[in-house]
N, C-alpha and C positions, 0 to 999 in steps of 0.2 A: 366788471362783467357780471350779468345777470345770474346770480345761483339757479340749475334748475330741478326741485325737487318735487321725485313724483310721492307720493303719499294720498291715505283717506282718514276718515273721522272714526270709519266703523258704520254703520252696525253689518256685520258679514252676516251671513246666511245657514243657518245651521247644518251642519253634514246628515246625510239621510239618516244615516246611522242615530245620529245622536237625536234626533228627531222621534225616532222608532222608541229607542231605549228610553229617553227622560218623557214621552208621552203613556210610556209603562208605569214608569218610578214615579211622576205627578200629579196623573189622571188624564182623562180624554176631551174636559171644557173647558171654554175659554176662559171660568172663572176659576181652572186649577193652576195659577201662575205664580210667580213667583213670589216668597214670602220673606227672600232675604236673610233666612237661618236657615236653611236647607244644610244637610252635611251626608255624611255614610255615601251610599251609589251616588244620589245625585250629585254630590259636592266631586266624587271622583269623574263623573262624566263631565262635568262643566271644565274639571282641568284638564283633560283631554281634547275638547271643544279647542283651550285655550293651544295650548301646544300645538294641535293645527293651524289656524289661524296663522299664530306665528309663524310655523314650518311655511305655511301659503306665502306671506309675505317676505321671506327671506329669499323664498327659493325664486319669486316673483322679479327680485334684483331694488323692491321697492325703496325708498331714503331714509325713509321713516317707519316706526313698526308700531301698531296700535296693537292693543290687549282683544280687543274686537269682541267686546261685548255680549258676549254668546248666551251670557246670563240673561241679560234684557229683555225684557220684553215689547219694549218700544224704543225709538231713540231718545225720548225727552223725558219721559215720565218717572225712569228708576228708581234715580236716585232718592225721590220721595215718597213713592211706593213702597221699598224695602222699610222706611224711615218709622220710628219707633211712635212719634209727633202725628203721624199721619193715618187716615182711616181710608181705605180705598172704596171710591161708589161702584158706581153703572160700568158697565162695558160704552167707550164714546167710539164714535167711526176718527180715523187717526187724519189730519190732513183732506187733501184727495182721491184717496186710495182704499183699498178693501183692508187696511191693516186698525187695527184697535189699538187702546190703552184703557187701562184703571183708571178713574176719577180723583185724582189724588185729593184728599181731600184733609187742607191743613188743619190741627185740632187743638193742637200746643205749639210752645216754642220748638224750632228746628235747631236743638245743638249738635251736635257731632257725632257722625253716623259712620262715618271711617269705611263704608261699603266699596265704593271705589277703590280705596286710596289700597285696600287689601287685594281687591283686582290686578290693580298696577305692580304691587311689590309682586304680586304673581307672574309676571309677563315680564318682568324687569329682570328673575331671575333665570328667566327661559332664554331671553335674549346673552345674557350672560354665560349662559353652559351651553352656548352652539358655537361652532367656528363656521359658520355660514354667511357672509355676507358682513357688513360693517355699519350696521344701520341704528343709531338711537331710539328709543323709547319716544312714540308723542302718547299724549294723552287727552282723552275726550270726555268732554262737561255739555249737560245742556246748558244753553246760554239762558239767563236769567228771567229775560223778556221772554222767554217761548216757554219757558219752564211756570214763567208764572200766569204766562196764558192760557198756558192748560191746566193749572192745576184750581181748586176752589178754595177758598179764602175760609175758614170758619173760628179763625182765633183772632186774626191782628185786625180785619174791620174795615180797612181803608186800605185803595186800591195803592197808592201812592208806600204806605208803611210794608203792604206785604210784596211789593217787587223790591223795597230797600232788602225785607229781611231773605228770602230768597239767593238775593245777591251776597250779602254776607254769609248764608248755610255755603252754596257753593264756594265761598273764597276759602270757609275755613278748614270744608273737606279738602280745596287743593292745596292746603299747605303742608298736610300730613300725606300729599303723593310722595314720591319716590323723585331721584331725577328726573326730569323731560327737557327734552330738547322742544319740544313744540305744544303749545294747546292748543286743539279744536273748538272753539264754543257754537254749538249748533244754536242757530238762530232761523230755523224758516220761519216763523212769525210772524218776523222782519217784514217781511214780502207777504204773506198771504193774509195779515191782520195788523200792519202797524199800526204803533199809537197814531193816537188824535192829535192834532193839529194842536200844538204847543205844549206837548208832552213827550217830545222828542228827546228832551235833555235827560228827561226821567230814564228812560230807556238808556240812554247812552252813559249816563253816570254809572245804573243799575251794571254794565258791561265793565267799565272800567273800574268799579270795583272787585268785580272776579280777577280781571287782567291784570291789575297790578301787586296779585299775591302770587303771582308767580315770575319766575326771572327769564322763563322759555321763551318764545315766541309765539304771540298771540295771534290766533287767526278766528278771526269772526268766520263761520260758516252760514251763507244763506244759500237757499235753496226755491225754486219753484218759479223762478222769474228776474224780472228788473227789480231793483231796491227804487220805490218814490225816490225823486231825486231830491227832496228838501231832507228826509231821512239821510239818504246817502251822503248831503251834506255834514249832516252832525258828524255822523259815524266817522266820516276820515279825523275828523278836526277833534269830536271831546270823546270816543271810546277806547284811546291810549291801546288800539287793537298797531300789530306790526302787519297784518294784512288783511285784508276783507276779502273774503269768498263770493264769488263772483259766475252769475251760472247761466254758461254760454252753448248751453244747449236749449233752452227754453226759447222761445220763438221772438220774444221781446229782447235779445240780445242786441239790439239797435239801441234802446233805452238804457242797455248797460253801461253800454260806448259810449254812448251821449253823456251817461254821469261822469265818467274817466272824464272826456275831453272837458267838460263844464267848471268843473270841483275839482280836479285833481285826484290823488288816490294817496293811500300810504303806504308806508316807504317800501313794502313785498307787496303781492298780489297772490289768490290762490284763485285758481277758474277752474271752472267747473267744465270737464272736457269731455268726459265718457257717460254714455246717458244708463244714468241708474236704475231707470225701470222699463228698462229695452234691451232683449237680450241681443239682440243685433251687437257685435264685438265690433270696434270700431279697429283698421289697422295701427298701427304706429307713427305711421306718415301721416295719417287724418287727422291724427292727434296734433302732433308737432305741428302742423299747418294750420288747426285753428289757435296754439300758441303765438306763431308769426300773425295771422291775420290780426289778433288782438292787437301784438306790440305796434304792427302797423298801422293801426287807425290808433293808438296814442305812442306818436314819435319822440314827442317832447317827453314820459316817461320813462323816470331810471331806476327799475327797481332790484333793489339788495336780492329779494329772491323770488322766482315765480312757482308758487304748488301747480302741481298737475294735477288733481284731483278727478273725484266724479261726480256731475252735478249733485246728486242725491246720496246718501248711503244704500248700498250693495246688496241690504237683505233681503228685497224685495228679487232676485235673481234666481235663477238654480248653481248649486255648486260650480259645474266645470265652464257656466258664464262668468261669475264673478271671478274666480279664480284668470281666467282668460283677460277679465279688463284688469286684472292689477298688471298682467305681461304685459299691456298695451300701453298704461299708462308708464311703466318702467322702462320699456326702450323706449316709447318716444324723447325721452332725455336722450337716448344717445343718440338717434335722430337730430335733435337741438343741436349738437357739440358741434 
């Protein structure tokens, strides 16, 4: 029988409060972001940030419980933004959307930054000193391909040498996380900039080297649409992912189906059900019903576990929205039963 677990990747939305205060404590432009040694107020406000998050997710009834990234200031960029290696450019427009990031811009070797992995052991002992709910620790990485499509190359030279080293910076900070039951690898890229036509493998290796330094369950996360389906092809067969994110609110959701029924999928699935940058709250029943309508256009499909996710991450919402879609996304598993 199908596992079915509701969970997201992150990035939540910051409370007005913390909003107010760390626009106090860091300045009021966009180029006063984050630096990654921050401590005194602001280091105690981001652990408060975190402790909500948490508290939101437990009291949600969610599977899974992320750290929720409150530090971040975009979903892909951070972890080499903070990075000692890296010199941050321009303000770029983020994706689709009215949100930004830094230019990360690589200068040296990327060795061991441990910025995360100090995230996680913080959230890991939050989860531990609550008796609220029963839910494991996941934890979220950007995936390698989208990490190194946004970021600029100015030490290793070649396109091919700096998505390898990328992938290894990310495997080596995931080894120094803490337990997880689950990885996230955020991949929009994937879909709004794949590689070229025979550099597919490049990609897919570049994944399955983050994934296989971890023992959790790997979930590719894309975002934004259908995955090409010759990509899609690789991704089941060489990025050693336990399920690929799948986002069934974007309008090409035909094209999704069509990859399932074509290629197959692996061995979980995680769909993308609740629309991330719509505050319209979807019921529980909307939810669960576009669960069924999937497994019913793939019958022959038997997967270990389905995520319920949201097509996008959450931070683009207001508080008592987001807060709202993780209720929706958490009954709708009792809904399933």
């Amino acid at each position: 029988m199908t596992e079915r677990v509701a969970a997201t990747p992150g990035i939540y939305p910051l409370p007005d409060w913390a909003k107010e205060t760390l626009s106090d404590l860091k300045g009021h432009q966009k180029g006063d972001l984050l630096s990654g040694d921050e401590g005194g107020e602001i280091a105690e406000a981001y652990d408060e940030v975190r402790a909500e998050f948490v508290d939101d997710q437990l009291g949600a009834g969610l599977d899974r419980v992320v750290e929720g990234q409150g530090r971040w200031d975009d979903m892909i960029a951070h972890p080499l933004t903070v990075h000692e290696s890296v010199e941050t450019g321009g303000i770029v427009r983020y994706y689709d959307n009215n949100n930004f990031y830094r230019d990360p811009r690589v200068v040296d070797d990327l060795g061991f930054s441990g910025d995360v992995a100090a995230e996680l052991e913080a959230a890991a002992d939050l989860i531990d000193g609550t008796d609220v709910g029963d839910a494991p620790l996941a934890a979220t990485l950007p995936g390698p391909y989208s990490l190194a499509a946004l970021a600029t190359d100015e030490h290793y030279g070649d396109e091919s040498a700096f998505q390898a080293a990328i992938a290894d910076f990310l495997a080596g900070e995931l080894e120094a996380f803490p337990a997880h039951e689950t990885l996230f690898l955020l991949e929009p890229s994937l879909v709004t900039d794949p590689p070229a036509e025979g550099a597919e493998e490049r990609a897919t290796d570049a994944i399955a080297t983050v994934a296989d330094a971890t023992d959790a369950d790997v979930v590719v996360q894309t975002s934004y649409g259908a995955l090409d389906e010759k990509l899609y092809a690789h991704l089941v067969d060489e990025a050693d992912a336990d399920a690929l994110g799948l986002d069934l609110v974007a309008g090409d959701r035909e094209d999704t189906v069509y990859n399932v029924q074509e290629y197959g999928a692996t061995d979980s699935v995680a769909l993308g059900l609740v629309d991330g940058q719509n505050t319209l709250v979807e019921e529980p029943e909307t939810v669960a019903e576009r669960v069924e309508w999937f497994e019913g256009q793939v019958p022959a499909a038997d997967f270990e576990a389905t995520y319920l996710t949201p097509n996008t991450e959450l931070f683009y919402l207001p508080e008592n929205k987001y807060r709202a879609k993780l209720s929706a996304l958490a009954a709708a598993t009792e809904v399933l039963e």
